[in-house]
matplotlib code that plots the C-alpha trace (Angstrom):
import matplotlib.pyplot as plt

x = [0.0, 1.2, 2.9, -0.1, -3.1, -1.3, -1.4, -5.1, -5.9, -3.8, -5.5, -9.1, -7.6, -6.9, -11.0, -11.9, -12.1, -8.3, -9.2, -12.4, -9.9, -7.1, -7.1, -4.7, -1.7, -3.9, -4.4, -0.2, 0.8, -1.4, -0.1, 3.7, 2.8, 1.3, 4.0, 7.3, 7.6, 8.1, 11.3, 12.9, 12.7, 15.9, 18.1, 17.5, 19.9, 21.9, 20.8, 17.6, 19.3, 19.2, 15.7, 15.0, 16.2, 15.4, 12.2, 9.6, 12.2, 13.1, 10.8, 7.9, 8.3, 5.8, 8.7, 10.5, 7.5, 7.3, 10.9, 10.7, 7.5, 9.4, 11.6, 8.5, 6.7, 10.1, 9.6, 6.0, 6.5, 9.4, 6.8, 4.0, 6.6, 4.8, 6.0, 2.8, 4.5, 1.7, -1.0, 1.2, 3.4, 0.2, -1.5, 2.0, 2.4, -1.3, -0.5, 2.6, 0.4, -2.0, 0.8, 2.1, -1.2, -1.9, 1.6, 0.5, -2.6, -0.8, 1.6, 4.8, 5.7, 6.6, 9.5, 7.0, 9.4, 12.4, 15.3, 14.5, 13.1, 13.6, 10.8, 8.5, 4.9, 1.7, -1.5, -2.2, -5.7, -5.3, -3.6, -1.2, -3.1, -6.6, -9.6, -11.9, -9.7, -8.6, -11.7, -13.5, -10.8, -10.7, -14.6, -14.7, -11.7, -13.9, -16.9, -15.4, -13.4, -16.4, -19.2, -17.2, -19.7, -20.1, -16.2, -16.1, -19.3, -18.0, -15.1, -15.8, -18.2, -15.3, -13.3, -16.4, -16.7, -12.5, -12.9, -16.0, -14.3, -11.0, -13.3, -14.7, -11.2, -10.2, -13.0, -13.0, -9.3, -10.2, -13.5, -10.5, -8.3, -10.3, -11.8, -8.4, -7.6, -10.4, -9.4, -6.0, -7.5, -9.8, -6.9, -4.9, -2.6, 0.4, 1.0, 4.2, 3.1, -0.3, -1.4, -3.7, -2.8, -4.9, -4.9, -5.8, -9.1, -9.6, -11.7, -12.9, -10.0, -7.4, -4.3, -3.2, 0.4, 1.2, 4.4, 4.5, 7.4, 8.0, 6.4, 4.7, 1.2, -0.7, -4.4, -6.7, -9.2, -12.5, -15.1, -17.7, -17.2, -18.1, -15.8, -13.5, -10.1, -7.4, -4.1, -1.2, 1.9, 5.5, 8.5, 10.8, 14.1, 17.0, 19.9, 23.5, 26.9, 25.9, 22.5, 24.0, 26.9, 23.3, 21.6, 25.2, 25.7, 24.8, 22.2, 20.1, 20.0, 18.2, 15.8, 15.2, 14.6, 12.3, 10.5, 7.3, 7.8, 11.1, 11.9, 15.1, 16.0, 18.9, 19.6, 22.9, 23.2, 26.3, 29.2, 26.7, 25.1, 22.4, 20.4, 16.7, 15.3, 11.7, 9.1, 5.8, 3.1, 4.4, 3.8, 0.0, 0.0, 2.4, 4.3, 7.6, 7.7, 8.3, 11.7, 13.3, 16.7, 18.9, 22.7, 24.8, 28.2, 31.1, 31.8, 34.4, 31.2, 32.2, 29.5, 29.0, 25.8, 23.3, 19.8, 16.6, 13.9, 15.7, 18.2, 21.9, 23.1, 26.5, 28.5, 29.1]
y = [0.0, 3.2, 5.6, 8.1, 5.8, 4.6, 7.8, 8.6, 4.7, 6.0, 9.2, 7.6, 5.1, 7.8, 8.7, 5.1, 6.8, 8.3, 11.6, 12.2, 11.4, 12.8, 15.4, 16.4, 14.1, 11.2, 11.5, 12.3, 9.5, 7.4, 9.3, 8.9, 5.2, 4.3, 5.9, 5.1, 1.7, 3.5, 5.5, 2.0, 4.2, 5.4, 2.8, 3.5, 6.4, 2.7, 1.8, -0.5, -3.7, -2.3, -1.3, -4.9, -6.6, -4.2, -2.2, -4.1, -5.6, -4.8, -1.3, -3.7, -6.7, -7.2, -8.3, -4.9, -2.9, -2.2, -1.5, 1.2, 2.4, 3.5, 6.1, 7.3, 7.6, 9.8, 12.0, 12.8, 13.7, 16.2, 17.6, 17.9, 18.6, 16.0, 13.0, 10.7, 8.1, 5.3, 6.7, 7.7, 4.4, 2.0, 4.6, 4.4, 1.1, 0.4, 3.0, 0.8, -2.8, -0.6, -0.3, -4.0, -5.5, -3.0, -3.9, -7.9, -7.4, -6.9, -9.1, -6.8, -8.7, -8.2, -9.6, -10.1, -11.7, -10.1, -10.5, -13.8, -15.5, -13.3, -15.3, -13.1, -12.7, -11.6, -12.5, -11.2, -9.7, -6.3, -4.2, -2.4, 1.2, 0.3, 3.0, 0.9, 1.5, 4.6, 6.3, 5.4, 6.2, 9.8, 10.2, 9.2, 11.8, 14.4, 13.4, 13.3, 16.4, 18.1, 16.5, 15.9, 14.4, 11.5, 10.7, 7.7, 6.2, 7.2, 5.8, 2.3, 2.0, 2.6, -0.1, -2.4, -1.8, -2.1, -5.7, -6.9, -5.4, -7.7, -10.8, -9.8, -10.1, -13.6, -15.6, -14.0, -14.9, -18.2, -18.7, -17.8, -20.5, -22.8, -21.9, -22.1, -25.5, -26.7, -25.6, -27.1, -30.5, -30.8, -30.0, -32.3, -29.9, -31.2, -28.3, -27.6, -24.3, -21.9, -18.8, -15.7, -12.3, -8.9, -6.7, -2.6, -2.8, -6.4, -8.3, -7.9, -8.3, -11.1, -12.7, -16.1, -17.8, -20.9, -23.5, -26.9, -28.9, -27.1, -24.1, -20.7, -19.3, -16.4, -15.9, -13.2, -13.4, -11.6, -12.3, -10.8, -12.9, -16.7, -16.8, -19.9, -19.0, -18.4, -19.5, -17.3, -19.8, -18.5, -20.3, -21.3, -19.8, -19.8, -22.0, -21.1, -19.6, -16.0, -17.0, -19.3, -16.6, -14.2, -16.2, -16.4, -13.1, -11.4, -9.5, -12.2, -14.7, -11.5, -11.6, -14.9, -14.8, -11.6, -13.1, -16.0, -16.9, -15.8, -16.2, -15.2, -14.6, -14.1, -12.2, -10.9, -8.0, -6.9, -7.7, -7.8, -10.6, -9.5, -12.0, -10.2, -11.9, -10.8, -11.9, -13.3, -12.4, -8.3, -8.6, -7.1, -3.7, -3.1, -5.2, -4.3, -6.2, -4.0, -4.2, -6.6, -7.2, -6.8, -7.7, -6.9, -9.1, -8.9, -11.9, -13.1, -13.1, -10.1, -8.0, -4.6, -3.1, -4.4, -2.3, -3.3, -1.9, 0.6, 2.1, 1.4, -1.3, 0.5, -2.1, -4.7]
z = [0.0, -0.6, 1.9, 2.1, 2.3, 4.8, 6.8, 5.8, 7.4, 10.5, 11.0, 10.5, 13.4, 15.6, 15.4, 17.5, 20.4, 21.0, 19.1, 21.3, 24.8, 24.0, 21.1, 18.4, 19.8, 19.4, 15.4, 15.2, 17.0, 15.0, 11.8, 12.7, 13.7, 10.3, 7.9, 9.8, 8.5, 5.2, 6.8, 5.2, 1.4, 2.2, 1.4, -2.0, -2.3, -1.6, -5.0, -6.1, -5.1, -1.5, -1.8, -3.5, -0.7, 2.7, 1.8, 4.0, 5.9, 9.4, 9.7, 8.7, 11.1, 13.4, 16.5, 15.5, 16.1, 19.9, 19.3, 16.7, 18.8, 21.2, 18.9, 17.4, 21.1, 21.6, 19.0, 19.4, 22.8, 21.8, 19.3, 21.9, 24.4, 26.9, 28.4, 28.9, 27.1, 28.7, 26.1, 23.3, 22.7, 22.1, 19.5, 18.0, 18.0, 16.5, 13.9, 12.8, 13.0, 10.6, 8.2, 8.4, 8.1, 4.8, 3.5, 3.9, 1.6, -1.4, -3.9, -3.4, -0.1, 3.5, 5.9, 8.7, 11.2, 10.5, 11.9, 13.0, 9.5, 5.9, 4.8, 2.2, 3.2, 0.3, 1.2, -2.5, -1.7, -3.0, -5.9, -4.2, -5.1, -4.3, -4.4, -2.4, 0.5, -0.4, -1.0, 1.7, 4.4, 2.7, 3.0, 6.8, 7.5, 5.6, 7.4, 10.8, 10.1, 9.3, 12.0, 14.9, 16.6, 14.0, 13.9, 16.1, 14.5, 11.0, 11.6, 13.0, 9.7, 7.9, 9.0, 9.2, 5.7, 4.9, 6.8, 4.9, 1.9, 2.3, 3.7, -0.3, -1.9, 0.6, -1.1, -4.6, -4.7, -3.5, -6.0, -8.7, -8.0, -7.4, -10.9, -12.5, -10.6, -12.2, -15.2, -15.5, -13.8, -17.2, -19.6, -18.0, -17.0, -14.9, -12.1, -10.2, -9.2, -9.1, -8.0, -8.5, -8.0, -8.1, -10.7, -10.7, -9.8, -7.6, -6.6, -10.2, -12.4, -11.4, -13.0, -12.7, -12.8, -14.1, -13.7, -15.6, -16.1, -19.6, -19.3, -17.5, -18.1, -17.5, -17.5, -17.1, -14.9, -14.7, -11.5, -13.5, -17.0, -17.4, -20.6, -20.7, -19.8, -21.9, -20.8, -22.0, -22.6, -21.7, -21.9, -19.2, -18.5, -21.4, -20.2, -21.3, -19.3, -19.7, -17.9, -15.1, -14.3, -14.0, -11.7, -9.5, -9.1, -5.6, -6.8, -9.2, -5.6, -4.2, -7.1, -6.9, -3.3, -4.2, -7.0, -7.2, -10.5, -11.8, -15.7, -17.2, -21.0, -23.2, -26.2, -28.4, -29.0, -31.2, -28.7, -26.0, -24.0, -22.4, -19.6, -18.4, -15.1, -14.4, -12.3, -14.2, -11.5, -12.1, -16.3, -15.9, -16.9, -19.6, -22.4, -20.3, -16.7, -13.8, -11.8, -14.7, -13.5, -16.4, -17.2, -19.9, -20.6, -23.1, -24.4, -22.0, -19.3, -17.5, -16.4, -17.8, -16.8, -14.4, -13.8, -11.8, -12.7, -15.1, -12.3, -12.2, -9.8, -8.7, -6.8, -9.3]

ax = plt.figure().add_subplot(projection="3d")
ax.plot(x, y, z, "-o")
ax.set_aspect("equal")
plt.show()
């Protein structure tokens, strides 16, 4: 979820009842809570492998959260110049649960248990821009913002609707893949792998992934169409030396620890060998993949170039 909806969902959360006890420190302490997590951005003045492999890392795990709660608790109290610490730190700390829990919803992923496991997390329920939660959230901080008196009513509607909403997504996701198990179980379809991700605009648009033995497919899904599906076949990674000295590099084990279903091509290119890695369950809005890692190699395998996602990789 993105940085901001995440402080609209904060500053709604800070109208359950905190707002109405404790004023204006209530809705910054749930603010600060919900977009610190984000404070993780800056590795990428590291370059994008850092932000591959730390952005929802540590700042989003749920055992460093009372932790980091404590430095935010800090600073708010500096800011209000108070030290009632006992009813700031839990407004922080629910602020930040807010933004792990919103992070977990979507496909990108999320090192929940970090430092102890590095294990990804998606529960792949929703795009990771998503106007049914956006919206809403903004309309109950108008609403409350202008009708005081309705904020904490307002409010808990809002998040009954946000849960009934995501309940929605669970079991259209699940009606999906069951759909396209069923599929693949009359075509005879020998699976190693399946999933379904959202699209812009789930629960109604869906895309599916693929593995077989030989080969990857997509499929788009629609919750409102009965059409049969059609399966979009991709082939499996190229195998040659440029692509195995790819996949050994420092930065390709990241991606492949990153990725779901990772799928890397090659292709000459005058002197150059170039070896594209990419992650199928990302190919849904454009003909381009987003954050394709890419390498370029002369022809004695050293590496040239390497870009993620169109920026430079600097330490090669």
């Amino acid at each position: 979820m993105d940085t901001i909806t995440h402080g609209l969902i904060g500053s709604l959360g800070s109208k359950t009842g905190y707002y109405q006890k404790f004023g204006k420190i209530a809705t910054y302490s749930f603010l600060f809570g919900s977009v610190f997590p984000d404070v993780d951005v800056i590795v990428a003045v590291l370059g994008p492998d850092f932000t591959l492999r730390y952005h929802r890392g540590i700042t989003h795990s749920l055992i460093a959260a009372p932790l980091f709660s404590i430095l935010v608790m800090f600073i708010t109290g500096l800011i209000f110049k108070t030290r009632e610490y006992k009813k700031i730190y839990p407004m922080v700390l629910l602020g930040m649960y807010s933004h792990i829990f919103f992070d977990l919803i979507t496909s990108y992923g999320t090192v929940v248990f970090d430092p102890i496991s590095v294990k990804r997390y998606n529960w792949n329920l929703v795009f990771i821009l998503d106007p049914f939660i956006t919206l809403p959230v903004i309309a109950g901080l108008i609403i409350s913002y202008k009708r005081r008196t309705l904020a904490l009513k307002t409010s808990f509607i809002i998040f009954l609707f946000l849960g009934s909403y995501l309940l929605t997504c669970f079991f259209v996701k699940e009606f999906n893949k069951n759909r396209l198990l069923s599929f693949v179980k009359v075509n005879n379809i020998q699976v190693e792998k399946l999933d379904v991700y959202p699209r812009p605009l789930a629960p109604f648009l869906w895309l599916g992934v693929i593995e077989t033995k030989d080969s990857f497919y997509r499929v788009r899904i629609s919750s409102l169409s009965k059409d049969p599906l059609v399966l979009e076949p991709y082939s499996k990674s190229d195998m040659n030396d440029f692509v195995d000295a790819a996949r050994l590099h420092r930065v390709a084990k990241t991606y492949y620890w990153f990725a779901d279903f990772p799928v890397a091509k090659y292709l000459k290119s005058g002197e150059e060998h170039i070896v594209e890695i990419y992650d199928l369950k990302f190919w849904m809005l454009s003909k381009r993949a987003p954050f394709t890692l890419r390498y370029v190699f002369d022809k004695a395998k050293n590496i040239k170039e390497i870009t993620l996602g169109g920026r430079k990789v600097r330490n090669i």
